[in-house]
C-alpha positions in Angstrom: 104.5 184.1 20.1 108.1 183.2 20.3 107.4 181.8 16.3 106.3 185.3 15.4 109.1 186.7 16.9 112.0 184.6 15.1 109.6 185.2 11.7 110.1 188.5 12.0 113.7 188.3 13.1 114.0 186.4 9.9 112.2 188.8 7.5 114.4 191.8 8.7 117.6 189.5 8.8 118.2 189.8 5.1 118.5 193.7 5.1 121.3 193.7 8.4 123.0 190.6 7.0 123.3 192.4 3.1 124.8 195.9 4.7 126.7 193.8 7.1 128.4 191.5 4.1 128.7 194.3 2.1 130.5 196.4 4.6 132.7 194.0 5.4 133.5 192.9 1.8 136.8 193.5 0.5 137.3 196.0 -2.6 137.5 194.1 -6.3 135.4 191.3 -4.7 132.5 189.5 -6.7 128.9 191.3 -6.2 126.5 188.8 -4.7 123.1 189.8 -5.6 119.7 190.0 -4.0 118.3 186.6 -5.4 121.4 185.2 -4.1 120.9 187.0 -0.6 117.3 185.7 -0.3 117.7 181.8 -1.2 120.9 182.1 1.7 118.3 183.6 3.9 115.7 180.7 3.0 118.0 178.6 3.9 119.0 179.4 7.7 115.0 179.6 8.6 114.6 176.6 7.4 118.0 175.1 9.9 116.9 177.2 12.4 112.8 175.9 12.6 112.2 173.6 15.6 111.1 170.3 15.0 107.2 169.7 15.1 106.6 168.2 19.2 104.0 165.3 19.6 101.0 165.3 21.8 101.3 164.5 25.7 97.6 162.4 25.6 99.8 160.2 22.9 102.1 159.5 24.4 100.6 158.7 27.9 98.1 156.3 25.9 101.4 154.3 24.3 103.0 153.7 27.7 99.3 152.3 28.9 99.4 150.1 25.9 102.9 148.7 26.3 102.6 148.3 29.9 99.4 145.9 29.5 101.2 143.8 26.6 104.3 143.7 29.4 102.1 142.5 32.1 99.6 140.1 29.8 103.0 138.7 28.2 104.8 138.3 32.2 101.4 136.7 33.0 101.0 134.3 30.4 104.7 133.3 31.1 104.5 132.7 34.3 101.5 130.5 33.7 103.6 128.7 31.1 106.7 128.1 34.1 103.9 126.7 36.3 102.5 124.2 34.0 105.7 123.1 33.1 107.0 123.1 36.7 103.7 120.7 37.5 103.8 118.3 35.0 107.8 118.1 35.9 106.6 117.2 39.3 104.4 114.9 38.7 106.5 112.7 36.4 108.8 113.0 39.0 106.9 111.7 41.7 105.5 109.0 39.0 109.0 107.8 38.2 109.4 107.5 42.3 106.7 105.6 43.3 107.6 103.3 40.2 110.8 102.5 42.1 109.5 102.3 45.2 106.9 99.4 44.1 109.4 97.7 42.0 112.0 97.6 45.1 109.1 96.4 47.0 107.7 93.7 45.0 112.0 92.8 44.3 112.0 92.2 48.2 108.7 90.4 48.7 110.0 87.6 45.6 113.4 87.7 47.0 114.0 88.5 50.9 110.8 87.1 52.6 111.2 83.3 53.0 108.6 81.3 51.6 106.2 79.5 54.2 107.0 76.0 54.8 103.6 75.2 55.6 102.0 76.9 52.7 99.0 75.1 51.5 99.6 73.8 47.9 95.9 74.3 47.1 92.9 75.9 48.3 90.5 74.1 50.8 87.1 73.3 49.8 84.0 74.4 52.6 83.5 71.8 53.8 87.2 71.1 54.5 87.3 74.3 55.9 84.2 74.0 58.4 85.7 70.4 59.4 89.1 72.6 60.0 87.0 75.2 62.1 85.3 72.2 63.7 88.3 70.7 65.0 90.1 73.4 66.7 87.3 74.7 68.1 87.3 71.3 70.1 91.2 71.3 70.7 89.8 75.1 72.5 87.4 73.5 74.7 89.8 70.6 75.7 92.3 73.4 76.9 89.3 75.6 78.6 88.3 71.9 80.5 91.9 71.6 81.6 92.3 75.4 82.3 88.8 75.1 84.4 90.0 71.8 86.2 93.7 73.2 87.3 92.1 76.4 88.7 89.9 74.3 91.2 92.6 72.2 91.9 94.6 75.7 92.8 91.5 77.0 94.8 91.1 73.5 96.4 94.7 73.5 97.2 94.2 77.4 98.7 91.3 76.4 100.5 93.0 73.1 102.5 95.7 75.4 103.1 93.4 78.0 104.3 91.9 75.3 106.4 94.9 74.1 108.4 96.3 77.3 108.9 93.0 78.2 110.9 92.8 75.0 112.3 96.5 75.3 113.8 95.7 78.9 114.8 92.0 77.7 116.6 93.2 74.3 117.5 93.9 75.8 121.6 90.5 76.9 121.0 88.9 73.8 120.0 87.8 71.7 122.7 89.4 68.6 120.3 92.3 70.1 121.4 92.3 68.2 124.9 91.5 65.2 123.1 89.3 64.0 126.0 85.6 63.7 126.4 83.9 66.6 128.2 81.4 66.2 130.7 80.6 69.6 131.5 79.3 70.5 128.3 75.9 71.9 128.2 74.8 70.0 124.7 75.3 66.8 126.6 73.5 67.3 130.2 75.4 69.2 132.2 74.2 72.3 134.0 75.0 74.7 137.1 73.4 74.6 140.4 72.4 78.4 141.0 71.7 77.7 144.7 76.1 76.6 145.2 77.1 78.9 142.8 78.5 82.2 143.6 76.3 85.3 142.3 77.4 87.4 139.2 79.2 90.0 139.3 77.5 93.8 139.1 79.2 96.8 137.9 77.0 99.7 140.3 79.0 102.9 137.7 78.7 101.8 134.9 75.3 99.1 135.2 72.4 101.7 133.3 69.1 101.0 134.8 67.5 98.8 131.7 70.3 96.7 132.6 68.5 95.1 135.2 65.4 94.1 132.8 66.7 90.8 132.1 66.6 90.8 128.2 68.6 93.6 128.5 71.4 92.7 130.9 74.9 91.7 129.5 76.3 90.2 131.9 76.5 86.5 131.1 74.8 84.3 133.4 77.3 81.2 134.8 75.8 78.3 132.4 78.2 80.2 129.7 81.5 78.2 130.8 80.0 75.2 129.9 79.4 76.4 126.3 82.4 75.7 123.8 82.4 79.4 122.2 85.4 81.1 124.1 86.0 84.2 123.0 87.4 87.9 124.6 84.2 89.2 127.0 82.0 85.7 126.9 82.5 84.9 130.1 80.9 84.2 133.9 82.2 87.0 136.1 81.7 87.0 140.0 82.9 89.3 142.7 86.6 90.0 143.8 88.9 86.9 143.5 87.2 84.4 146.1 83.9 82.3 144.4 82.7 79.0 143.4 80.6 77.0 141.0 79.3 73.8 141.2 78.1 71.4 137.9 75.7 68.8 137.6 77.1 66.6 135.4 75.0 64.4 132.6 75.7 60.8 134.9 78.0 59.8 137.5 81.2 60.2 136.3 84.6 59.0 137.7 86.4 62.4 137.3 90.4 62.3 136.1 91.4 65.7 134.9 89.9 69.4 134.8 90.4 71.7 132.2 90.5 75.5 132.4 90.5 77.6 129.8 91.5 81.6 129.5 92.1 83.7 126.8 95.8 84.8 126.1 96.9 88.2 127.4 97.7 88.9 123.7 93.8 88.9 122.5 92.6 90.4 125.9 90.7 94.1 125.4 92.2 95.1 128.5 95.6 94.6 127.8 96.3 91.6 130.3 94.7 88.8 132.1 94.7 89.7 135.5 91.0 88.9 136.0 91.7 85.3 135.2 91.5 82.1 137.9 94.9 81.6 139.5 94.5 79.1 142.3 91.7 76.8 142.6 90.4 73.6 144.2 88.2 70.7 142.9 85.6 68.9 145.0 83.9 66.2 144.1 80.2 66.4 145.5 78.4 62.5 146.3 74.5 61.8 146.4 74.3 63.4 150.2 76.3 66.5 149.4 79.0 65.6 150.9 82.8 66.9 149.5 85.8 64.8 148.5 88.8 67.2 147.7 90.3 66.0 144.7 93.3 68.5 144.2 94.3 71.7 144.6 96.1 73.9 140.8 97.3 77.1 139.5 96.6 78.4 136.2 99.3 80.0 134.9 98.6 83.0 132.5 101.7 82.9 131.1 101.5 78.9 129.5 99.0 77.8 127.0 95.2 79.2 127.2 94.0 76.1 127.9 95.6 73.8 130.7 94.3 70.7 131.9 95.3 68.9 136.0 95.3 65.6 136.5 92.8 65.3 139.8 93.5 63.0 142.6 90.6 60.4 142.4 92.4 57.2 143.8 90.6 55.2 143.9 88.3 55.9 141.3 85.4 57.4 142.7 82.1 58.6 140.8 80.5 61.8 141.4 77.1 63.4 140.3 78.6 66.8 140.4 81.9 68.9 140.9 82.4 72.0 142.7 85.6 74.6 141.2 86.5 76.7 143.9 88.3 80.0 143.0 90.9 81.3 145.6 92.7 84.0 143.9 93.1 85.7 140.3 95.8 87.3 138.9 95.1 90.8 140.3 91.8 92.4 139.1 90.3 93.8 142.4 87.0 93.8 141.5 85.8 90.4 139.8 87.3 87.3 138.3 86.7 85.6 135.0 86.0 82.2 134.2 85.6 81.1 130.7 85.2 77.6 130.4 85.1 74.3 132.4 86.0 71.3 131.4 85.8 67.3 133.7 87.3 64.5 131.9 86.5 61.3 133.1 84.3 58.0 132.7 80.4 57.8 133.2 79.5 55.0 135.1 75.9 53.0 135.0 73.1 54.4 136.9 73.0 51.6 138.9 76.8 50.9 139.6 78.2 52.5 142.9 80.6 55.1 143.4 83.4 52.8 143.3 82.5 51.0 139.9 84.9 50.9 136.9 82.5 52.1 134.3 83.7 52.2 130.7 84.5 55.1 128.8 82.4 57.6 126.9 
């Protein structure tokens, strides 16, 4: 519409633009004429025409096409830097490890000293087995000598082991006295029930199967003439006053008596109070009859095992011998006695009571 409008602006432009040039034209001016007027008036329409526009759709579709060449050529470059940014890598690393093997085989010809005992050439099988053969012996030698030094070290601990418990037990052994015993049980001796005081009976705290006899614990009186001496095996009899006589294996010309008592130290109780303090020996002939040979005291407080030299002057031999307890160490109720002991020499059957015997 606004084309029409400007055409016919132009077509009536020639008519206003001749009265306006002739208006203003001067008197005795050239006369322009009409053929003149019209090729002027060709002329602005032609300056004046707008330029011919191009289509939007065209222009859309050659921004699409130079934005895919952009993006195919930024592609195809960066694809281009990778590769070459790769292959750079790698013949970097190349060159590298190159210098890293060539340093290290430079140090192993160089900086490692050669072995002295480098074989010169290579051993044959049966070199080798004979090699194999040997040392394998040279191990067994040292696993023979390894063997033999521990049992000499376990030998060694054992011996020790050995005298220490033989120094600790050796109060305990009846070696210990380093005298024969005649009132041992495994060589004759025995107790005559009918002199010998009764055993001792707890009424609180005896139970009723206690007086079945395979179920009483009280140990009977033949128990101090067994060598086992340990806390509880023991002959007990009531309050501090009692006796018991032993049939010994012979006659024998008694010298020495031996009590022994656990220490205090080993005691359940705590002490040793029930233990034998003062006591006499007798020395009972064929007829019954008594010979005092001394009168002691054990002492709690010395060794466990103390022995008294009797006085049998002279030399007399007696079937049996009476211990006669007179006090303890100040348990009211019942005393303890853990093992007797007479030293001595048997005589001959046939000799009389004032023969010298020999020893035993």
């Amino acid at each position: 519409m606004g084309w029409k409008l400007s055409a016919e602006a132009g077509a009536s432009e020639p008519q206003w633009a001749d009265r306006l040039w002739r208006g203003n034209q001067p008197a005795g001016s050239p006369v322009v004429s009409e053929e003149q007027l019209d090729l002027l008036s060709t002329l602005d329409l032609r300056q004046e025409m707008p330029p011919p526009r191009v289509s939007k759709n065209f222009l859309n579709l050659l921004l699409q096409v130079l934005s895919v060449l952009l993006s195919l050529v930024g592609d195809v470059l960066v694809i281009v830097y990778r590769e070459v940014c790769s292959i750079r890598f790698l013949l970097t690393a190349v060159s590298l490890l190159s210098l890293f093997l060539a340093a290290l085989w430079w140090g192993l010809l160089y900086l490692v000293p050669p072995l002295e005992n480098e074989p010169k050439e290579m051993l044959t099988l049966s070199e080798y087995h004979e090699r194999v053969r040997s040392q394998g012996q040279q191990l067994q030698q040292l696993q023979a000598e390894l063997d033999k030094l521990h049992k000499e070290v376990s030998s060694v601990r054992a011996a020790n082991s050995e005298r220490v418990a033989k120094i600790v037990f050796q109060r305990l052994n009846e070696d210990f006295v380093r005298k024969p015993d005649y009132a041992l049980s495994s060589v004759g001796a025995s107790i005559d029930l009918e002199k010998t005081s009764h055993d001792y009976e707890d009424a609180n705290t005896a139970y009723f199967w206690n007086r079945f006899s395979f179920w009483n614990y009280a140990r009977p009186p033949t128990v101090i003439l067994e060598p086992d001496v340990f806390p509880g095996n023991c002959w007990a009899f009531e309050g501090d006053q009692g006796q018991v006589v032993i049939r010994l294996p012979g006659r024998v010309q008694l010298s020495d008596i031996t009590l022994q008592h656990p220490p205090p130290s080993v005691a359940h109780t705590g002490g040793a109070n029930s233990a034998p303090r003062d006591f006499a020996v007798y020395g009972l002939q064929l007829d019954e009859t008594e010979v005092f040979l001394g009168k002691f005291t054990f002492d709690v407080e010395k060794s466990e095992i103390q022995t008294f030299h009797l006085q049998n002057d002279p030399p007399t031999a007696f079937p049996k011998v009476k211990i006669q307890i007179l006090s303890n160490w100040g348990h009211p109720r019942f005393t303890c006695l853990y093992r007797v002991r007479a030293h001595g020499m048997r005589t001959s059957e046939g000799a009389g009571d004032s023969a010298t015997g020999e020893p035993h």
